[in-house]
Backbone bond lengths (Angstrom), bond angles and torsions (degrees), N, CA, C in turn:
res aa  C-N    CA-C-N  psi(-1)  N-CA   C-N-CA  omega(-1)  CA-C   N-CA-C  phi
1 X - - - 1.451 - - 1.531 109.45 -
2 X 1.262 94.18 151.46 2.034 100.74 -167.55 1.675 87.26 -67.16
3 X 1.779 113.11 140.88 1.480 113.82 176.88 1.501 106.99 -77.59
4 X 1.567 114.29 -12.36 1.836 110.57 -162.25 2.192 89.43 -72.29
5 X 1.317 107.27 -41.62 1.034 117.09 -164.32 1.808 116.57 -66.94
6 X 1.326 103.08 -34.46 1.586 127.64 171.12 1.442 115.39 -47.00
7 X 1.641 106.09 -34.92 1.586 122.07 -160.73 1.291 106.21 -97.09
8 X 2.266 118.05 -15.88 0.896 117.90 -151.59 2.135 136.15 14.08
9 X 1.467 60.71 75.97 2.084 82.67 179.22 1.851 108.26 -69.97
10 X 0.888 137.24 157.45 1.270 145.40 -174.37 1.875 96.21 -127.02
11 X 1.178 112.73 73.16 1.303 124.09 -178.91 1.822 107.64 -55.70
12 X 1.153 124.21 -44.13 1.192 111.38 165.40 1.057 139.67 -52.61
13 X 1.451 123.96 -50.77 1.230 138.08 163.83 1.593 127.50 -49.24
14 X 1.529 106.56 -37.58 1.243 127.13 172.19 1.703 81.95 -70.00
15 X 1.021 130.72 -131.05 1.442 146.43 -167.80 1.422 108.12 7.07
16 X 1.282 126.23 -45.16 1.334 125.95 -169.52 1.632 98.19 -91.26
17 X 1.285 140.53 -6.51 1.399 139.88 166.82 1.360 126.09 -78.88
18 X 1.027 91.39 -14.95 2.141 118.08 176.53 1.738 95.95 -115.22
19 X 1.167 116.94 -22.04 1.677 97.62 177.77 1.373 113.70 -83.45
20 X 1.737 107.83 -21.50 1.362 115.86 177.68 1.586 121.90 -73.71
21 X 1.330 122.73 -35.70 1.601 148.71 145.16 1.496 98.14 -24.07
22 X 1.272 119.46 -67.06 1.662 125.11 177.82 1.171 105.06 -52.29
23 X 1.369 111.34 -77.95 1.701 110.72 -170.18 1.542 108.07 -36.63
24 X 1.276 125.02 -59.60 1.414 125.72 -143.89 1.790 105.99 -74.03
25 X 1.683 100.99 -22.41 1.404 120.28 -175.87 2.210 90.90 -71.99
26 X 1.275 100.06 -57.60 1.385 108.45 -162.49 2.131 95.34 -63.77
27 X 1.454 112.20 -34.50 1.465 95.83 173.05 1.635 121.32 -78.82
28 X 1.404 120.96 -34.13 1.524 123.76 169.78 1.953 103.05 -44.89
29 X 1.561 109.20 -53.71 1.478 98.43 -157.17 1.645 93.15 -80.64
30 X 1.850 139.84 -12.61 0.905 126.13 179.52 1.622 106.30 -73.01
31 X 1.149 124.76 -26.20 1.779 138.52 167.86 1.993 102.84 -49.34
32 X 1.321 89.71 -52.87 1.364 80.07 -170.47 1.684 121.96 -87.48
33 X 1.426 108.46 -12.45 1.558 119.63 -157.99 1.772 109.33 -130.04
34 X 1.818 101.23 -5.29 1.469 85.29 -169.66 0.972 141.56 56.85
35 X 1.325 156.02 -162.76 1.731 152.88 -176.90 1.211 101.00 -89.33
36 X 0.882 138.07 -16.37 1.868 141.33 177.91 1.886 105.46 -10.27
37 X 1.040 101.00 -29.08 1.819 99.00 158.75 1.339 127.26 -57.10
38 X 1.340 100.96 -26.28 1.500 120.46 -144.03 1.892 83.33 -80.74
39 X 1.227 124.83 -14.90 1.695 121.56 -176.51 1.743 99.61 -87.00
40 X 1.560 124.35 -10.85 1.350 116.64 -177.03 1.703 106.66 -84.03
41 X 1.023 111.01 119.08 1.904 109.65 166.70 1.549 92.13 -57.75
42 X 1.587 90.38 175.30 1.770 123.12 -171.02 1.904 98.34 -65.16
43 X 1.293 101.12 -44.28 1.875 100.47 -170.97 1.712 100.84 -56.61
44 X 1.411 104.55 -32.68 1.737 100.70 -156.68 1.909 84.57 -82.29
45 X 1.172 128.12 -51.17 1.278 93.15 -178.19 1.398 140.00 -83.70
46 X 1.329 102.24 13.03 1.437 118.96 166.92 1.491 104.87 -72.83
47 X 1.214 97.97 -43.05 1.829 97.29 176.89 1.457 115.74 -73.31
48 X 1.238 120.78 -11.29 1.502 130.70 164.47 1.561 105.31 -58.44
49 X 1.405 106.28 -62.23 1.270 100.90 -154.47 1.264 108.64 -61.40
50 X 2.081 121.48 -40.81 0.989 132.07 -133.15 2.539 82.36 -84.32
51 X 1.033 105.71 -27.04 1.900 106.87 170.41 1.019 110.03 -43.62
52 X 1.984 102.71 -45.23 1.655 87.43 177.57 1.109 157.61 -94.16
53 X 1.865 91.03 -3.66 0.952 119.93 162.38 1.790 142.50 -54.94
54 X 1.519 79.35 -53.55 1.133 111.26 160.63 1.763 133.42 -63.67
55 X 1.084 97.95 -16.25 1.614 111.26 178.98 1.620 100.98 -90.89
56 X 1.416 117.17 -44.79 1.639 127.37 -172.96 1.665 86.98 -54.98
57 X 1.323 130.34 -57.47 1.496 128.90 -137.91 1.607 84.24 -87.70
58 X 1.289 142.39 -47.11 1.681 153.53 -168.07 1.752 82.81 -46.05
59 X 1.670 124.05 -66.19 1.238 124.18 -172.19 1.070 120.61 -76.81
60 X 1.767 124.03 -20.88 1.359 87.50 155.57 1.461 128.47 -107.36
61 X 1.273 113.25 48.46 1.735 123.66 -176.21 1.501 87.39 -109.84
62 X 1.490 130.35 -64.45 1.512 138.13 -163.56 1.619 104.64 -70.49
63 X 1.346 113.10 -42.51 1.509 109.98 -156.91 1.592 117.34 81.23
64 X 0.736 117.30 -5.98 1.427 134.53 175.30 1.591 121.70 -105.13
65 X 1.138 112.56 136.53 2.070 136.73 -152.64 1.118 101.23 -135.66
66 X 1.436 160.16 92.71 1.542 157.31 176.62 1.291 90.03 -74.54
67 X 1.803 112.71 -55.66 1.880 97.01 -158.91 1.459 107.28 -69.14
68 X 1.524 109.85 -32.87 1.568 81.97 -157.87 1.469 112.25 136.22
69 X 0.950 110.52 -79.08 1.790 150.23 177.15 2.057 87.61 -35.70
70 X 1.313 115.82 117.99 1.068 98.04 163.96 1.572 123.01 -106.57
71 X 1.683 125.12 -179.83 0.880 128.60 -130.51 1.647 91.81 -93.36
72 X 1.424 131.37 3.04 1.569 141.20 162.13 1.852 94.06 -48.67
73 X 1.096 110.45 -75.67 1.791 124.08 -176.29 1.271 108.92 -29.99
74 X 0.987 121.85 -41.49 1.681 133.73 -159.38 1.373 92.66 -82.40
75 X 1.546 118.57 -54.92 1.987 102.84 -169.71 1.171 93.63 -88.29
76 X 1.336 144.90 -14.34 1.780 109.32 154.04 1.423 125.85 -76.79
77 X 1.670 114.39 0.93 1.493 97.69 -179.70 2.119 93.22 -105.58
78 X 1.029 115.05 3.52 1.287 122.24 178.09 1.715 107.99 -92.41
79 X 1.785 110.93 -16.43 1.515 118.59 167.05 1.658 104.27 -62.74
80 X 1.558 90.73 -70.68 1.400 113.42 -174.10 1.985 118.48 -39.16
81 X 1.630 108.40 -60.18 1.109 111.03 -169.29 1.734 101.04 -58.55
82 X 1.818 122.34 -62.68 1.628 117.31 163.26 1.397 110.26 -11.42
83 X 1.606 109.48 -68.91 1.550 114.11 -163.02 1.654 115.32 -49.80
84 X 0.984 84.25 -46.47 1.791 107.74 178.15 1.877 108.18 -53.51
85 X 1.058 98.44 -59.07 1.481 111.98 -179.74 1.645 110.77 -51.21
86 X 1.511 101.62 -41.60 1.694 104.66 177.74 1.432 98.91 -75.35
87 X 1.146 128.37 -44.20 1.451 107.48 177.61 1.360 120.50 -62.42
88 X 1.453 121.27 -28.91 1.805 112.12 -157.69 1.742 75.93 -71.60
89 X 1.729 125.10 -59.72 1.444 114.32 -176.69 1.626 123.37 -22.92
90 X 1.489 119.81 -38.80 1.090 123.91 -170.30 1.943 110.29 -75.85
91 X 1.392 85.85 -54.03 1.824 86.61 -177.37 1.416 85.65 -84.37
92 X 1.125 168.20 110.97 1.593 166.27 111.89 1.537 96.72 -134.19
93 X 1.031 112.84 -30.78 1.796 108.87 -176.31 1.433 103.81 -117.28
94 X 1.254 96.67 22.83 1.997 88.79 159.92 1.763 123.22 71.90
95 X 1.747 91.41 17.68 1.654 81.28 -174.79 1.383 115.62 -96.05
96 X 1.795 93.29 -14.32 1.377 101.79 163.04 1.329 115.07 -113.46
97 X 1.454 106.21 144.90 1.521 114.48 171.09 1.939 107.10 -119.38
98 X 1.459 115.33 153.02 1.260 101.98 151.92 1.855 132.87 -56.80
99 X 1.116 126.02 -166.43 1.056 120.86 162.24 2.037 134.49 -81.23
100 X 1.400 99.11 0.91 1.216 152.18 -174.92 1.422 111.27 -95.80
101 X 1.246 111.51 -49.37 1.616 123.10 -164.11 1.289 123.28 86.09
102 X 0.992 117.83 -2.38 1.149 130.02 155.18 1.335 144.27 -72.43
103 X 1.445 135.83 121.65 1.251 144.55 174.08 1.434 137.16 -61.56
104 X 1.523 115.01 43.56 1.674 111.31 -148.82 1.371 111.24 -83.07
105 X 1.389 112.45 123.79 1.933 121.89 160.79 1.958 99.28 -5.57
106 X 1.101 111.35 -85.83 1.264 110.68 -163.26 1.881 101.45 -80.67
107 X 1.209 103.44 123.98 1.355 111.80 172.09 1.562 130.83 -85.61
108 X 1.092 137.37 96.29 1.585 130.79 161.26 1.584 103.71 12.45
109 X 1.460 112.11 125.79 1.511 130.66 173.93 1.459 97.97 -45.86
110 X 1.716 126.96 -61.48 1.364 129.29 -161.15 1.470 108.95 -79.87
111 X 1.415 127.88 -33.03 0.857 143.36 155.31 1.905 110.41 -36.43
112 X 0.870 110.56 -92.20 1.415 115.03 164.80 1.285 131.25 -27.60
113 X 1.532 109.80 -37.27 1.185 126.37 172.81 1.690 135.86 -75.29
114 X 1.404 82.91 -32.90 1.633 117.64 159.44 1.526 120.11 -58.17
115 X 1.460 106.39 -60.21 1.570 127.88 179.85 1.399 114.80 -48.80
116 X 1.337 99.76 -44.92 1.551 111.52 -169.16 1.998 91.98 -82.11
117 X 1.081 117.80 -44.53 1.649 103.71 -170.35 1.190 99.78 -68.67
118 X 1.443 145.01 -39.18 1.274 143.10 -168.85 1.677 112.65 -65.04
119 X 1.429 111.43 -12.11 1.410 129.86 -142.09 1.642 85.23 -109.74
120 X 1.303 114.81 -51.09 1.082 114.54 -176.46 1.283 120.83 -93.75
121 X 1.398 133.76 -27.73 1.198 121.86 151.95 1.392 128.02 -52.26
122 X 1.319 142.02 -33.13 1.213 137.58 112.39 1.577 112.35 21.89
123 X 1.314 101.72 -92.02 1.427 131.18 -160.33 1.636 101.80 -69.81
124 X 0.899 112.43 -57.85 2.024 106.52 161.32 1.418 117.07 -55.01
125 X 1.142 115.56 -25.33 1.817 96.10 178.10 1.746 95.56 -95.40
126 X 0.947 106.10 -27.17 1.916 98.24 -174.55 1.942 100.65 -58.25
127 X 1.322 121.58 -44.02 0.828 133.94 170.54 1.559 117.23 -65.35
128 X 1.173 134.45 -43.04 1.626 126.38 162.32 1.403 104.03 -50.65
129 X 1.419 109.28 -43.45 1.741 94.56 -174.48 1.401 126.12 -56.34
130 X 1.408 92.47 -51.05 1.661 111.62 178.27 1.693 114.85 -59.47
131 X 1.131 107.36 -50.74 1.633 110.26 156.64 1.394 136.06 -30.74
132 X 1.804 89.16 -48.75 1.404 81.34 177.41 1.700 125.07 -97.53
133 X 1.825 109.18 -6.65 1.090 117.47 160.92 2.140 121.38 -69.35
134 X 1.263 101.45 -10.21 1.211 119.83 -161.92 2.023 98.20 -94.30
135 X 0.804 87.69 -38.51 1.620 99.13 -164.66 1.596 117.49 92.12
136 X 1.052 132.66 33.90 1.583 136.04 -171.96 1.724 100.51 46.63
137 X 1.380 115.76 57.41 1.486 126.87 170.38 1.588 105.53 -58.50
138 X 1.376 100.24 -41.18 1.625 81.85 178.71 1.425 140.04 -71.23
139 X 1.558 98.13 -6.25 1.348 102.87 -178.79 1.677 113.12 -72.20
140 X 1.123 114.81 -1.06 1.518 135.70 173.48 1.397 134.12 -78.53
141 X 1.489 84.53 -34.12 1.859 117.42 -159.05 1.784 95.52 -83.51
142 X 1.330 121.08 144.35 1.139 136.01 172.29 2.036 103.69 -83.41
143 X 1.106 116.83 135.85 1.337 140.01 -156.32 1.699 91.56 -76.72
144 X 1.341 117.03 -29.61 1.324 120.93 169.50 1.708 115.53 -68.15
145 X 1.231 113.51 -19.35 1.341 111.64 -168.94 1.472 102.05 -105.10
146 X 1.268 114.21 -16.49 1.333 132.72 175.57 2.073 99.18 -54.01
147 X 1.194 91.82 -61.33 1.625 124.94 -163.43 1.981 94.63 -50.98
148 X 1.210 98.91 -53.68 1.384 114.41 -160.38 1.998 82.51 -63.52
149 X 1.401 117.02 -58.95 1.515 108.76 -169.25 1.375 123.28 -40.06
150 X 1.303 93.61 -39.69 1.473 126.83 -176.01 1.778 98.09 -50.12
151 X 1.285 100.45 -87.10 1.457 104.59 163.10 1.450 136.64 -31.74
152 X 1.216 92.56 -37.00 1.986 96.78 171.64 1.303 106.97 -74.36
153 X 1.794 125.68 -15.33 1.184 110.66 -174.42 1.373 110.34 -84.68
154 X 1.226 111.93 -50.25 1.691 121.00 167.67 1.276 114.81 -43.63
155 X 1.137 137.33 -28.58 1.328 127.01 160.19 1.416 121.07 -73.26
156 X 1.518 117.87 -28.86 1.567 105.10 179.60 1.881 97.47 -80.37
157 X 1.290 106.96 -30.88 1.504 100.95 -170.38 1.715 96.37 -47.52
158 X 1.837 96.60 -66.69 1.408 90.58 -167.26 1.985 125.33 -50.72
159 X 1.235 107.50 -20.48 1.779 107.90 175.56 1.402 115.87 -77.98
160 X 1.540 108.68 -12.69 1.170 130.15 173.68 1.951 116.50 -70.74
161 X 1.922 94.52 -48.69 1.114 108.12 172.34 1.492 119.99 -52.94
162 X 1.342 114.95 -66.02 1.573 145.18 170.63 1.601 119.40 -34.92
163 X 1.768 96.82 -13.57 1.387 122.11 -175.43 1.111 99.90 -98.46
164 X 1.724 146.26 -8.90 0.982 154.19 -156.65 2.056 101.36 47.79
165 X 1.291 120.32 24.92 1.210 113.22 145.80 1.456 83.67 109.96
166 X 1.218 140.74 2.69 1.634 135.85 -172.80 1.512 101.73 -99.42
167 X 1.440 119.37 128.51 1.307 130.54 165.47 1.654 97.48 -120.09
168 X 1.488 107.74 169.69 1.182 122.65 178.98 2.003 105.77 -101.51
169 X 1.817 96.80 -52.74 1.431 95.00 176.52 1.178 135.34 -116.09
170 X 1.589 90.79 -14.23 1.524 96.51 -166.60 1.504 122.30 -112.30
171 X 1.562 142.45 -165.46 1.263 112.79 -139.16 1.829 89.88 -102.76
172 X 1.336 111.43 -169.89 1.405 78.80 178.80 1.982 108.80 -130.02
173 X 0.857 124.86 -145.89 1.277 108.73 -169.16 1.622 133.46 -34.09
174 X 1.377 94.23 -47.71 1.435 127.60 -169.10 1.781 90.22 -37.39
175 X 1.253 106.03 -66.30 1.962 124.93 -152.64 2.209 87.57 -58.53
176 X 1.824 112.28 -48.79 0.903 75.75 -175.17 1.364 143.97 -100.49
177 X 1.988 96.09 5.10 1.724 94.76 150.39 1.408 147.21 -64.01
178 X 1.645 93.13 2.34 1.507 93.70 177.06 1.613 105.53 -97.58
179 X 1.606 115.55 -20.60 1.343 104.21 -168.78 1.231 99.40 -83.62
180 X 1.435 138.06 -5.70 1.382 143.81 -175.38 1.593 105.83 -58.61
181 X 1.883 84.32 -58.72 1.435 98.95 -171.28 1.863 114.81 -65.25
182 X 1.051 124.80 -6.70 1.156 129.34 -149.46 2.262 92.49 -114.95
183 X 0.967 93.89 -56.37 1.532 107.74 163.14 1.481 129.47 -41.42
184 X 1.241 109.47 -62.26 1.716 124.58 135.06 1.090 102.16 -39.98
185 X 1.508 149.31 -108.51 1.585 139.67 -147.91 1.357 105.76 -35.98
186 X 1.694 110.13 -45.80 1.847 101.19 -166.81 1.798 93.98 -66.45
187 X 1.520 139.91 -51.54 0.866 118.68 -160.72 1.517 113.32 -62.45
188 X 1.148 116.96 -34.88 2.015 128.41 -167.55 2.172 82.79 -49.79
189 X 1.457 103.01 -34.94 1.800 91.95 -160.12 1.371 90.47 -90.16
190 X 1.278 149.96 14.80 1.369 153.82 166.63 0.979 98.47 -86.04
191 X 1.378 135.90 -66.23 1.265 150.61 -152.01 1.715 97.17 -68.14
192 X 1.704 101.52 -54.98 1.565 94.47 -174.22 1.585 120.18 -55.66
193 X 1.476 113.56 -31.71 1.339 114.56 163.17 1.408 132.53 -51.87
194 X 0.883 106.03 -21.51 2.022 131.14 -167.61 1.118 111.43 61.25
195 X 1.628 128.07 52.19 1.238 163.60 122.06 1.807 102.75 -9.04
């Protein structure tokens, strides 16, 4: 018998309890900082994510942490920056407008706030699907291998980028900021286990 099923895990609930941790982190610093992201293009926060990525995997190859900061911070700011990225996609291609019609640098608190839940609900049901076509594989998967996916995605995003956004087959950014974001959530519920 499948062991994820043995334990009867409530994968949603778990996932959406660490997505809420993000949000509330991503609305406190939008209180204090506004959209001020909203001046980074898609490459610069691809390179966001890929720091933090890259910093999680640096610590767990060395074993060694200079800052401090542990590697929990990193997959919620690797939720957040994805999330972010699907939104600038959304208002950058015109699907969002203000109420105005207008496209402004700094976005409306609710506005913003909106973008990002719509962004991520999205991104949680794409992920229930896949979950449940998947069999909760990740509950299997080592959080390190998680990290590495993570990373393989930021690199196709970015060759993707460098492509000025043209692929021939495959999907194109969009698919892998959501699995970013979704990869991160499964690890935050690894982590909460003490995985």
């Amino acid at each position: 018998m499948n062991e994820s099923k043995d334990k009867r895990h409530d994968t949603r609930s778990e996932v959406e309890r660490e997505a809420a941790a993000c949000r509330e982190l991503f609305e406190r610093k939008t209180r204090d900082y506004g959209t001020s992201w909203r001046i980074l293009r898609l490459p610069s926060l691809t390179d966001q994510i890929f720091i933090k990525a890259n910093r999680i995997r640096s610590i767990e190859e060395t074993g060694e942490n200079h800052v401090g900061d542990g590697v929990r911070g990193e997959f919620v700011a690797m939720v957040n920056y994805a999330v972010m990225a699907l939104v600038q996609m959304r208002v950058e291609s015109g699907e969002w407008r203000s109420e105005s019609g207008e496209v402004p640098l700094e976005l409306p608190f609710e506005d913003a706030m909106e973008l990002y839940d719509r962004e991520l609900k999205a991104t949680l049901d794409l992920m229930m699907a896949k979950n449940h076509d998947y069999g909760e594989a990740w509950r299997q998967m080592r959080v390190s291998s998680m990290v590495d996916l993570i990373l393989m995605k930021l690199l196709r995003i970015k060759q993707i980028e460098d492509n000025d956004g043209r692929t021939e087959v495959s999907e194109g950014p969009e698919g892998g900021y959501r699995d970013i974001v979704n990869y991160s959530l499964f690890c935050l519920v690894r982590l909460r286990e003490g995985v």
